[in-house]
MMTF fields as JSON, N, C-alpha, C and O atoms, coordinates in Angstrom:
{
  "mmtfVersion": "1.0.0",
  "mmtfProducer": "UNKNOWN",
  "numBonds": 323,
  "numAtoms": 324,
  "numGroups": 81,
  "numChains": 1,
  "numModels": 1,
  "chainsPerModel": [1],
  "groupsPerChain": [81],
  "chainIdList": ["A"],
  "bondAtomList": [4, 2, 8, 6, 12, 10, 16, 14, 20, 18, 24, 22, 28, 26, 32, 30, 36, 34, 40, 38, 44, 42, 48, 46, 52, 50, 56, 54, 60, 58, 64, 62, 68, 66, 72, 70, 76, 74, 80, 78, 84, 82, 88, 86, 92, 90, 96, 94, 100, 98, 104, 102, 108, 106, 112, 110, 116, 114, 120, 118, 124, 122, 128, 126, 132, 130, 136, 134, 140, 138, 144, 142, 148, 146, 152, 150, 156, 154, 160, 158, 164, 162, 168, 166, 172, 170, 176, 174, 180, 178, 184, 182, 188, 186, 192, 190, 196, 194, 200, 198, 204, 202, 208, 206, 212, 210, 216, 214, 220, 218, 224, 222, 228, 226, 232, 230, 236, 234, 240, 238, 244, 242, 248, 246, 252, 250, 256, 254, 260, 258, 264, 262, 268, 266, 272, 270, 276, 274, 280, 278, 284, 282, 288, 286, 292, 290, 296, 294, 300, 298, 304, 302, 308, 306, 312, 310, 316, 314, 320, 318],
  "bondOrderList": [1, 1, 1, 1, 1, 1, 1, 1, 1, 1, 1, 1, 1, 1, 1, 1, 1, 1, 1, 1, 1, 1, 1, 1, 1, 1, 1, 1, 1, 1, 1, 1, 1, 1, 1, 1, 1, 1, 1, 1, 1, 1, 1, 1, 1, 1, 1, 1, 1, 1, 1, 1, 1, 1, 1, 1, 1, 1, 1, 1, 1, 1, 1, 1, 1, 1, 1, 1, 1, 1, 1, 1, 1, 1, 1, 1, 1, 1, 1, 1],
  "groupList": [{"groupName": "UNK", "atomNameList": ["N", "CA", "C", "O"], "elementList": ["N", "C", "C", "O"], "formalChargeList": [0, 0, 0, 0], "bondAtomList": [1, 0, 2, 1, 3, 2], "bondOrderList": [1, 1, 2], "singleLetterCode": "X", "chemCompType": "L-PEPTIDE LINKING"}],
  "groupTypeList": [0, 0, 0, 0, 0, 0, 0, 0, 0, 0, 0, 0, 0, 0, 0, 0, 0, 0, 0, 0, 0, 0, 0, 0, 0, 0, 0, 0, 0, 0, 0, 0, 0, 0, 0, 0, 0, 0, 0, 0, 0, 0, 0, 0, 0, 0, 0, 0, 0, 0, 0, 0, 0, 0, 0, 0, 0, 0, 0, 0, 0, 0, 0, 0, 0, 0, 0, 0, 0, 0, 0, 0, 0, 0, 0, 0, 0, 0, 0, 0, 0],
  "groupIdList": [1, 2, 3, 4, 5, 6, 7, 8, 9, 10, 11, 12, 13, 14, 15, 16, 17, 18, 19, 20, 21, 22, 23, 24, 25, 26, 27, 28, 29, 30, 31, 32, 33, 34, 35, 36, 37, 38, 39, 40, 41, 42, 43, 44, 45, 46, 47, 48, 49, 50, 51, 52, 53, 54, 55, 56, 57, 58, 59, 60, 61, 62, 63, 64, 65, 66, 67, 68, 69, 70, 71, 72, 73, 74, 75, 76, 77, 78, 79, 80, 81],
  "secStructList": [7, 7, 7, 2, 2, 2, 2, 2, 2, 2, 2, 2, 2, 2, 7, 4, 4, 4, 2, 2, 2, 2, 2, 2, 2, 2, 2, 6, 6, 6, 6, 6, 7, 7, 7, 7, 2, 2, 2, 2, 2, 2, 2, 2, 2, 2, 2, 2, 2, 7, 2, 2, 2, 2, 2, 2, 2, 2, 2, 2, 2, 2, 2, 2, 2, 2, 2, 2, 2, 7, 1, 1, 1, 7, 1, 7, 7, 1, 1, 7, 7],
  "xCoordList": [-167.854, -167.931, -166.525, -165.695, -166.338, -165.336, -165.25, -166.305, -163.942, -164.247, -164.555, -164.363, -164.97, -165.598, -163.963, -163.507, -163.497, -162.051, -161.432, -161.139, -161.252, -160.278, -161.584, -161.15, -162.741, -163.189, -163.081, -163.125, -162.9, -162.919, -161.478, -161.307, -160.519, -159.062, -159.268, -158.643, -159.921, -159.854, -160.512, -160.207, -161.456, -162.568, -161.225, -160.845, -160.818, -159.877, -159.276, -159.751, -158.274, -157.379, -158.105, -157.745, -158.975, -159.322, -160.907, -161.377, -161.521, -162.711, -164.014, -163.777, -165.3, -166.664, -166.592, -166.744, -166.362, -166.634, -165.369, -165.315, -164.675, -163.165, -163.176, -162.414, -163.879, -163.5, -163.522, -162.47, -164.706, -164.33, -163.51, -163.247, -163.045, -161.983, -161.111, -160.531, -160.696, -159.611, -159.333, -158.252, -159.913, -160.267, -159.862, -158.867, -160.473, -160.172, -158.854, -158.101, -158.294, -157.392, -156.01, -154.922, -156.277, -155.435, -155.64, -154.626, -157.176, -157.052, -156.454, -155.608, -156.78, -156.75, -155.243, -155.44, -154.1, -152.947, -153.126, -152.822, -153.618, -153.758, -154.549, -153.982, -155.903, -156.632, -156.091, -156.37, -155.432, -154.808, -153.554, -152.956, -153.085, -151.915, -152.186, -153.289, -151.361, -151.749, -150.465, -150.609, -149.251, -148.336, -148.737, -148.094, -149.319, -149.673, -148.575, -148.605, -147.652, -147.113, -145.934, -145.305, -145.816, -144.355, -144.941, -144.495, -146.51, -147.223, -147.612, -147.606, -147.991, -148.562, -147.434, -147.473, -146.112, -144.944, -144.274, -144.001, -144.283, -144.21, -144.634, -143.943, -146.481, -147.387, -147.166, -146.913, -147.008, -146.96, -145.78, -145.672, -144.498, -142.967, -143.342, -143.12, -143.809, -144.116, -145.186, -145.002, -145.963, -146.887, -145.945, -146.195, -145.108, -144.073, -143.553, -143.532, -143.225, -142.085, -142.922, -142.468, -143.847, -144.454, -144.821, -146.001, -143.85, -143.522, -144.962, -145.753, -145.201, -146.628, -147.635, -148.518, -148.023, -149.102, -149.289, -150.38, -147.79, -147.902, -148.416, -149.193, -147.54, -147.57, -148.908, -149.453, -149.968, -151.655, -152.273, -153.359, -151.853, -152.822, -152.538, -153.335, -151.278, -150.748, -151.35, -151.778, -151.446, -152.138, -153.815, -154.443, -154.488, -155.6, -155.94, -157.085, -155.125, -155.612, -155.439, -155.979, -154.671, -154.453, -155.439, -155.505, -156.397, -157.705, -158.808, -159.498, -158.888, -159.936, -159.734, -160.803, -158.666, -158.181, -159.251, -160.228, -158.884, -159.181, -160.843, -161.598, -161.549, -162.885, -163.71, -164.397, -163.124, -163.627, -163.483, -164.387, -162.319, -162.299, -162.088, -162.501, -161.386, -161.346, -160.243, -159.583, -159.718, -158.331, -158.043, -156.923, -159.418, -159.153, -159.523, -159.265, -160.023, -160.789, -159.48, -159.698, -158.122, -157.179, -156.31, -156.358, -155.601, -156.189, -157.463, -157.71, -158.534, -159.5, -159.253, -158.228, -159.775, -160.055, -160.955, -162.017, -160.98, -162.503, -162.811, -163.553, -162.075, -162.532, -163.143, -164.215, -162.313, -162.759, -164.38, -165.024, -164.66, -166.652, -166.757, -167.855],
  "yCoordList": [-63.262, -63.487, -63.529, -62.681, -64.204, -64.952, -64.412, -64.592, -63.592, -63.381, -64.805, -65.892, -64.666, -66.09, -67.122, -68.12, -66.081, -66.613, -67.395, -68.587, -66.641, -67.361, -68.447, -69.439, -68.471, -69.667, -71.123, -72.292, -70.39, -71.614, -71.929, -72.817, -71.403, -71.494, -72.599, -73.658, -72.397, -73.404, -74.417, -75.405, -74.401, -75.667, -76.783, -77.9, -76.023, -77.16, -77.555, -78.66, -77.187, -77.595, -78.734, -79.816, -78.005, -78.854, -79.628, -80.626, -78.874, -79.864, -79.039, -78.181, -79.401, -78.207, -78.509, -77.824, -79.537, -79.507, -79.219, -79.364, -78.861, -78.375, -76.844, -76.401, -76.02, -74.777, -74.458, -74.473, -74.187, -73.735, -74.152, -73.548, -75.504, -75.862, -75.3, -74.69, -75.345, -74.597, -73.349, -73.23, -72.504, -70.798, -71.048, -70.446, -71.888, -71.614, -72.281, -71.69, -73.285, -73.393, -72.825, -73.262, -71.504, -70.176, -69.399, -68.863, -68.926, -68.191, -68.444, -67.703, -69.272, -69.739, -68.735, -67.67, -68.96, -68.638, -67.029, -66.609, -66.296, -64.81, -64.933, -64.654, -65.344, -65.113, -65.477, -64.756, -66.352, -66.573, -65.727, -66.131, -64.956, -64.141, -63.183, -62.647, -62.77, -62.197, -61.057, -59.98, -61.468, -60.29, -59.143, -58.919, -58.638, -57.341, -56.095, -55.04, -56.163, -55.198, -54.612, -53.568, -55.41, -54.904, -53.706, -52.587, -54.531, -53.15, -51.938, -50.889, -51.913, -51.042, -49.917, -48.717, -50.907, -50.156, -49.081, -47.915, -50.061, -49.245, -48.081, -47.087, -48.21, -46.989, -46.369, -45.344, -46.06, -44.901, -44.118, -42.939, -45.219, -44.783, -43.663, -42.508, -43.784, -43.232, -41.755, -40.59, -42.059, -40.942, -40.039, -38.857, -40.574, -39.416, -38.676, -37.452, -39.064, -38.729, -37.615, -36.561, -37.996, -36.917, -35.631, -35.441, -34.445, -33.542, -32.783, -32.24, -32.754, -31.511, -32.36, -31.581, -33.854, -33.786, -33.402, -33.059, -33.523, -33.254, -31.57, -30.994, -31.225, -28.936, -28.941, -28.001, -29.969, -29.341, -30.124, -29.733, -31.026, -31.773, -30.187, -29.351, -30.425, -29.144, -27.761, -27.212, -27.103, -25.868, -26.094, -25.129, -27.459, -27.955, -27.975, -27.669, -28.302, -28.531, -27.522, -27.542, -26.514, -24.843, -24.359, -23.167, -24.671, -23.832, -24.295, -23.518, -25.875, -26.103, -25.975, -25.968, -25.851, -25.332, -24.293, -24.397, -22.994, -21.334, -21.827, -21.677, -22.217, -23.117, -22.982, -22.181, -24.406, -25.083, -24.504, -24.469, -24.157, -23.963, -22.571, -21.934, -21.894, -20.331, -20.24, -21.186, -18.666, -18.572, -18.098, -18.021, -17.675, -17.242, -18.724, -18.798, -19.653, -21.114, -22.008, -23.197, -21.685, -22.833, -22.25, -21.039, -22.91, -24.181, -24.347, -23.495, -25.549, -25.693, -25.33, -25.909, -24.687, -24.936, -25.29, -24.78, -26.053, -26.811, -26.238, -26.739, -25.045, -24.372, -23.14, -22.726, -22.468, -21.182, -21.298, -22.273, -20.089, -19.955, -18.903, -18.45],
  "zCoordList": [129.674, 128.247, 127.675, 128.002, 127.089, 126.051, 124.589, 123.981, 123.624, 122.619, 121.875, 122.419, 120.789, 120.285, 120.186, 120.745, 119.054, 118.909, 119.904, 119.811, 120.863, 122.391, 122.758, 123.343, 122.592, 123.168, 122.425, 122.809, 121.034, 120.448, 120.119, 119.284, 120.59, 120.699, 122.084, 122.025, 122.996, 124.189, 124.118, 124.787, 123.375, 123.212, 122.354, 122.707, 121.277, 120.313, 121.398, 121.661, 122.394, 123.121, 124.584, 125.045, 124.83, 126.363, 125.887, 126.432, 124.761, 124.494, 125.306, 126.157, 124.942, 125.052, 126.852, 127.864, 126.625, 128.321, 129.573, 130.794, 128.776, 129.782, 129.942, 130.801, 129.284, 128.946, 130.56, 131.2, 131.137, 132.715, 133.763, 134.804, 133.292, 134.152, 133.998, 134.897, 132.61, 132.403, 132.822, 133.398, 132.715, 132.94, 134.183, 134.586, 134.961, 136.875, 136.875, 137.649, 136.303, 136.588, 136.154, 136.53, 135.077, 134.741, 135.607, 136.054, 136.317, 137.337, 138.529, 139.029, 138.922, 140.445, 140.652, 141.238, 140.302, 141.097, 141.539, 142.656, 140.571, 140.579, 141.764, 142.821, 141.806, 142.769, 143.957, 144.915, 144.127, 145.372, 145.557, 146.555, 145.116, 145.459, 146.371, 146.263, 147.375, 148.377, 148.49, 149.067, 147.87, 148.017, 147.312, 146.286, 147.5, 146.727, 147.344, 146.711, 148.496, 149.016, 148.008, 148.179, 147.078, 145.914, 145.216, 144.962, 144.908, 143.764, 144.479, 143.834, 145.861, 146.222, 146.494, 146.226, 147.292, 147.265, 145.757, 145.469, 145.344, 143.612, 143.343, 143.121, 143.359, 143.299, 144.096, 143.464, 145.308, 146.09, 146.027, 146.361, 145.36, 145.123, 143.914, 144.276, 142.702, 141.455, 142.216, 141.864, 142.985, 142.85, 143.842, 144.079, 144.255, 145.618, 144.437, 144.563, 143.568, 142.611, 141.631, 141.184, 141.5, 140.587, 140.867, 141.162, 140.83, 141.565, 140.755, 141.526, 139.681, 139.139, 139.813, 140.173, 140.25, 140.716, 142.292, 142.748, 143.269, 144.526, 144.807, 145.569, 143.776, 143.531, 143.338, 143.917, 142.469, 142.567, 143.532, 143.96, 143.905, 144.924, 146.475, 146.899, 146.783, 147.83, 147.639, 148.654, 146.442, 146.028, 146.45, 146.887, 146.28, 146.359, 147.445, 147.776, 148.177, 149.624, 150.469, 151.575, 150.069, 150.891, 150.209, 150.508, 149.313, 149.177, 150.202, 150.863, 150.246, 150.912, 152.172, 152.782, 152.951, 154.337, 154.491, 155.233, 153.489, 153.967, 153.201, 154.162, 152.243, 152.095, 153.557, 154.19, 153.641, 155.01, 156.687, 157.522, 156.824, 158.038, 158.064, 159.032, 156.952, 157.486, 157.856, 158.286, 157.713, 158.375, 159.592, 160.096, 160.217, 161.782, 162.631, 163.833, 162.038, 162.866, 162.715, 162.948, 162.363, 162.41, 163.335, 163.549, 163.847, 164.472, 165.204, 166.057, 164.966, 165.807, 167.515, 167.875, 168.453, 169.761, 170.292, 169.934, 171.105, 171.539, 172.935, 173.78, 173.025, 174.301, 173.884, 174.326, 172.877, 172.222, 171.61, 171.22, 171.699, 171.865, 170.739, 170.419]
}
């Protein structure tokens, strides 16, 4: 769905029967982009950096350690009975 405005901003320009061409042919390049490795690089650069969310994610995960496995069961042994 189309706000009305922007559709009829495209109809003046390309005419009732262009509107979907048009649209795919604004999309198309996005959809075909495949370098995504800059953004992902980016995001993972920013979330390293964010030192209060690493301190609760780290506090978070030394709970569910002693949670889940317990503090006499770490390390797992797969011989121990």
């Amino acid at each position: 769905m189309l706000d009305t405005s922007v559709y009829e901003a495209i109809k003046a320009r390309v005419g009732a029967r262009g509107v979907g061409a048009y649209l795919s042919k604004l999309a198309q390049p996005e959809l075909a982009r495949t370098d995504y490795s800059d953004d992902i690089e980016a995001g993972y650069r920013a979330m390293a950096a964010d030192t209060e969310y690493n301190r609760e994610a780290n506090e978070w995960l030394e709970g569910i350690r002693e949670e889940v496995v317990g503090e006499n069961d770490w390390p797992f042994s797969p011989t121990k009975n």
